[in-house]
Every structure is written in C-alpha cells, then in structure tokens.
C-alpha positions as CSV (number, residue, x, y, z in Angstrom):
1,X,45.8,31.4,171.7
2,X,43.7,34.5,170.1
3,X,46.0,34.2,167.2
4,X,45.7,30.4,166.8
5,X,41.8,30.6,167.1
6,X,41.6,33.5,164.0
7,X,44.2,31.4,161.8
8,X,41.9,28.5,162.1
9,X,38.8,30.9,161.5
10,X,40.9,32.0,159.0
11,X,41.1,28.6,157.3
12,X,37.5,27.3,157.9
13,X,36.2,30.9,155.5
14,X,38.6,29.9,152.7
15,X,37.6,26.0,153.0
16,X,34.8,27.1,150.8
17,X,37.3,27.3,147.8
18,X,39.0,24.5,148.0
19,X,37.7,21.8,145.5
20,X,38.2,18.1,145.2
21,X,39.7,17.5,141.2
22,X,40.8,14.0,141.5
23,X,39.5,11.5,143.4
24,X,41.9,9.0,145.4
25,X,41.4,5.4,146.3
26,X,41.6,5.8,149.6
27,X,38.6,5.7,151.8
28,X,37.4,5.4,155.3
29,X,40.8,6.8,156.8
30,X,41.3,8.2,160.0
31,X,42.1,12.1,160.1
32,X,45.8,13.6,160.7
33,X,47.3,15.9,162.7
34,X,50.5,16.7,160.2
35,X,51.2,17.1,156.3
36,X,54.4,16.3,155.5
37,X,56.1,16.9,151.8
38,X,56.7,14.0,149.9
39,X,58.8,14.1,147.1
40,X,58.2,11.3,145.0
41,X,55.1,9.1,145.8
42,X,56.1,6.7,143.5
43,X,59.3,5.8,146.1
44,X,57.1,5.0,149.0
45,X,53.7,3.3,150.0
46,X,51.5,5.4,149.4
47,X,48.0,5.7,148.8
48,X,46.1,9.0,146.8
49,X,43.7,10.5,148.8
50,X,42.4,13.5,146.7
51,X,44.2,16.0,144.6
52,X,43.2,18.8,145.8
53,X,42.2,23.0,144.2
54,X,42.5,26.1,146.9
55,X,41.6,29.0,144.9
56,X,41.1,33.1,146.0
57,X,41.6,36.1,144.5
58,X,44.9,37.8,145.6
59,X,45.9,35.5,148.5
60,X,48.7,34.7,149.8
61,X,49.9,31.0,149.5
62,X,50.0,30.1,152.7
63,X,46.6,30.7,153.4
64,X,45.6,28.4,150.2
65,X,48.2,25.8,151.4
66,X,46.1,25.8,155.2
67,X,42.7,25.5,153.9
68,X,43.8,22.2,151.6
69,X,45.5,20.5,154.7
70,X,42.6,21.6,156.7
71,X,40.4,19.7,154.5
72,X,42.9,17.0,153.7
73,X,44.2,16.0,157.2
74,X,40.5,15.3,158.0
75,X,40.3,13.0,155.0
76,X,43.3,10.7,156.3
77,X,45.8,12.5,154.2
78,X,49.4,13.0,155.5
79,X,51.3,14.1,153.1
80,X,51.6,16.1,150.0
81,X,52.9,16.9,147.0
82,X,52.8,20.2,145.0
83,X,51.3,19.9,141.3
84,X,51.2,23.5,140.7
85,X,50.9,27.4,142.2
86,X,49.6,30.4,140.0
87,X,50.0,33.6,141.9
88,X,46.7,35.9,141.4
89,X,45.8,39.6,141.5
90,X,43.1,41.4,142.3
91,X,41.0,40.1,138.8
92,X,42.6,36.7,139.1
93,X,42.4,33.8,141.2
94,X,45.7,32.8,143.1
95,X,45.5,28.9,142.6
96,X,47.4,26.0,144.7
97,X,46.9,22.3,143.5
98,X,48.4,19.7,145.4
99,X,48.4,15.7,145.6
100,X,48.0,14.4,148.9
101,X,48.6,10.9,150.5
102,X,48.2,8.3,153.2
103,X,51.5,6.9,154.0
104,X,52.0,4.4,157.1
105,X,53.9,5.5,160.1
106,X,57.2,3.7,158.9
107,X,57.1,5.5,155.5
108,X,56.9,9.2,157.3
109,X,60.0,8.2,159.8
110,X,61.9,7.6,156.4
111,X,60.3,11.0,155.1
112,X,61.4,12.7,158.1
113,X,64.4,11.5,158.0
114,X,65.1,12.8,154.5
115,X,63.9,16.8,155.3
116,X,66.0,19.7,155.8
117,X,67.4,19.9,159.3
118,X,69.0,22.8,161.6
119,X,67.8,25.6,159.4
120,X,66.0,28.4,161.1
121,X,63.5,30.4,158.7
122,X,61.9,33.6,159.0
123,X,59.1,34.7,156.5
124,X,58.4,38.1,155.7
125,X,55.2,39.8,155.7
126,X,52.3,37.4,154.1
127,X,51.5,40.4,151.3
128,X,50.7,39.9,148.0
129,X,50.6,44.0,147.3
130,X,53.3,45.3,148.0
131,X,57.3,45.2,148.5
132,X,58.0,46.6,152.3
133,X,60.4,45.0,154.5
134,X,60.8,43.8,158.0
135,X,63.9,44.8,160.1
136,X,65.4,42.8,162.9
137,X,68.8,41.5,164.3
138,X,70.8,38.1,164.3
139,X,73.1,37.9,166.9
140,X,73.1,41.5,166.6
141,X,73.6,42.3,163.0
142,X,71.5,43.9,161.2
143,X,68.6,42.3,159.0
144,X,65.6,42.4,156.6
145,X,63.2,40.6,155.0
146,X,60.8,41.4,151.8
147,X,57.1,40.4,152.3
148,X,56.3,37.1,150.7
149,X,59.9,35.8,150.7
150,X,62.0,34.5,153.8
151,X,65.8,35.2,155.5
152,X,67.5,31.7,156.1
153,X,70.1,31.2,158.8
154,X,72.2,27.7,159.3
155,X,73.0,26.6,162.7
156,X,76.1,25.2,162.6
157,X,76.8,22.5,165.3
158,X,76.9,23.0,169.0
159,X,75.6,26.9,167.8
160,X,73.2,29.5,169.2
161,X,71.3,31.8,167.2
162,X,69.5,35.0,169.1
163,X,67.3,36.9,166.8
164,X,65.7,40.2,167.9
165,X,62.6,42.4,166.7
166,X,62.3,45.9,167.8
167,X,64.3,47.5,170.3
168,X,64.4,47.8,174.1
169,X,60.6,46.8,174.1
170,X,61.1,44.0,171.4
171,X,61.4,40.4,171.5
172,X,64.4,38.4,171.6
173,X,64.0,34.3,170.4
174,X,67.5,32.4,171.1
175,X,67.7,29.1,169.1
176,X,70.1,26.2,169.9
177,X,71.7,23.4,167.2
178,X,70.9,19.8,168.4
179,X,71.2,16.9,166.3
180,X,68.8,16.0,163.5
181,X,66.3,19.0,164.9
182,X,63.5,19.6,162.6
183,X,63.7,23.5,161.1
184,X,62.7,26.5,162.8
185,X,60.3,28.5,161.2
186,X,59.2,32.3,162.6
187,X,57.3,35.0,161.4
188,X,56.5,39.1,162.5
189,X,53.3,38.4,161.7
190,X,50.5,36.0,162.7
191,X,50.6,33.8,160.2
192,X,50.6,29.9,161.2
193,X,51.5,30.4,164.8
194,X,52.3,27.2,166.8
195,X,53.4,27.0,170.7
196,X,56.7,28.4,171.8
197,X,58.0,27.0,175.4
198,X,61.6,26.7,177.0
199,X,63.1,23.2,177.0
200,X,64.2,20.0,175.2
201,X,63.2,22.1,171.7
202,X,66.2,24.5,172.4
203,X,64.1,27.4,172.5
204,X,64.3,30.8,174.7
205,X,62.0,33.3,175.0
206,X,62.6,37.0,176.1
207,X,59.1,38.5,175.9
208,X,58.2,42.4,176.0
209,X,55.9,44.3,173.2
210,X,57.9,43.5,170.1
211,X,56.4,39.9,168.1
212,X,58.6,36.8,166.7
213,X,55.8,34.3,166.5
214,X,57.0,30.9,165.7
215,X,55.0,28.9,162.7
216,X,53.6,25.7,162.0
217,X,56.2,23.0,161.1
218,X,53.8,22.0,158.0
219,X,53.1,25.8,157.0
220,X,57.1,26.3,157.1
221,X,58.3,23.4,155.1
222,X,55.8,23.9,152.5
223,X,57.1,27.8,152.6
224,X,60.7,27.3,151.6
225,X,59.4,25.3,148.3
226,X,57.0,28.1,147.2
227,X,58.9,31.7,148.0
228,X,62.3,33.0,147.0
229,X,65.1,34.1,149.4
230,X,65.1,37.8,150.5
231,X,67.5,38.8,148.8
C-alpha cells in the first residue's frame, strides 16, 4: 500500500509535463481503469482521444509512460500506441509520445486476445545512470538483470516457475502456467506495484525481508516494447 500511494504521488508530480499535442475527436468519455497496446488503430474501432507528450530530464520510461495513462485513462482513453521514445540525460529531456484511444469493450477482448501470453518478466533496476545488476534465482539457477532492461522466462505448459531474491531472508514468488494467462511482470524495485494474492492467478508467496514486487499489467506490456533483453 505505502509503495502504491508514492508511485501514484509519483505520477501526479510528473503530470505537470505531460502535454496534449494533438487533439482527438473524442469527447465527453468516461474514464478507464486500463491502457492496453494497440497495434494498429486503423484495424479496429477506434476513436483518437489525444496524442499525448511526457517529457523530464533523465527519467526513466516508465515513469513518463504512468504519468500519460494517468492523464489519459481519465480522458476515456484505453489504449495506446507508441509514436516515439528519446531517452534524455541530465541536459536533455527524456521524451515519450504516444497515441491513445477509446475502443469499445468487444474491440479490447479481440486486443486481449492477440497479446503475449505465459511469459513471466522481470525488469531490472529503473536507472537511467548507471549499468549495475540485480542477482536472483529461477528454479535455482543463478541469474541477473542490467537496470533498465528485463530477464524473460516462458512457462511452458502445465509448468511452475519459483524465482527467488536474496538468501535465507529473501523472497521466493512461485508462478504456475494456465491457459491463455496474461504475462507476469515483477520487479526488485518499487516500480508499478500491483496486488499479489494466492489463488485462481497461480501465484505463491513466501514472504521474509528480501522484495519481488509484482507490476502493473499496463506498466509491463508497455515495458517489453521499450527496453532490451538483459543480455
């Protein structure tokens, strides 16, 4: 919950920089609770709400892609499509432009069906300054991942995957295949945190002091079409 509440602060301080450059047709929509990517608006019924401009010096793309849904989602839009991404420095802007849309509720069960499933994702580090690692385990072999890039693992079918962070006072996350289940996304960090429970989501939970902190399902779809594989 404390992490949640600071990403959302987070998000509402950037909000600032995040500029309207095209204005859509639609109006009068009710605000979302999801972005979801869309490919190709021209193969579905959608509608432009704005194109959108999140803009900060040396920032990591995440955060620019969470204050343009903030802002979007509460304009009616639910979905999006990448136009462009210019990472920054400490002179220069880092810049995210993206195209977002109002489709119906028939048009995102066909957009659902069409995303990457049975994928589990973790992100490295969200630094944009330097080139450290994070260390943990799948299923008990050693692994790492580069900041601003992510580890990918495929759950084959009728698999479990248990990854672990830290040692004997870590944390251990165990995932299960099921069919047509969305991705997995996790992080060591606190970026884009969203609830973790036991049940019908095929998700475990060993808690002690280490951190695997699951993300957003938006966050970590838009992720894997912005950074590289760890590599």
């Amino acid at each position: 919950m404390i992490i949640s509440f600071l990403l959302q602060t987070f998000s509402l301080g950037y909000s600032q920089h995040v500029e309207i450059v095209e204005k859509g047709i639609a109006e009068n929509l009710n605000p979302k609770e999801f972005m979801i990517p869309l490919k190709n608006a021209g193969n579905y019924q959608s509608v432009l709400v704005n194109r959108y401009k999140a803009y900060y010096p040396n920032t990591y793309v995440g955060h620019l892609f969470l204050a343009i849904a903030d802002e979007a989602k509460k304009d009616g839009a639910n979905a999006y499509n990448i136009i462009s991404y210019k990472k920054g420095d400490k002179q220069s802007d880092s810049e995210l432009i993206l195209d977002t849309y109002s489709l119906e509720n028939s048009e995102v069960e066909k957009m659902s069906e069409l995303l990457e499933k049975n994928n589990v994702y973790i992100f490295g580090e969200p630094s944009v300054s330097n080139d450290t690692a994070s260390k943990f385990k799948i299923n008990g072999d050693k692994k790492e991942v580069k900041n601003n890039t992510f580890s990918r693992v495929i759950l084959k079918e009728n698999e479990e995957v248990k990854i672990v962070k830290g040692g004997i006072t870590g944390m251990a996350v165990w995932i299960k295949w099921k069919p047509e289940q969305f991705n997995r996304f996790f992080s060591f960090s606190g970026l884009g945190v969203d609830g973790l429970g036991i049940g019908s989501n095929g998700i475990g939970v060993g808690f002690n002091t280490g951190r695997i902190n699951p993300v957003d399902r938006d966050l970590g779809y838009f992720l894997i079409q912005i950074l590289e594989e760890s590599r």
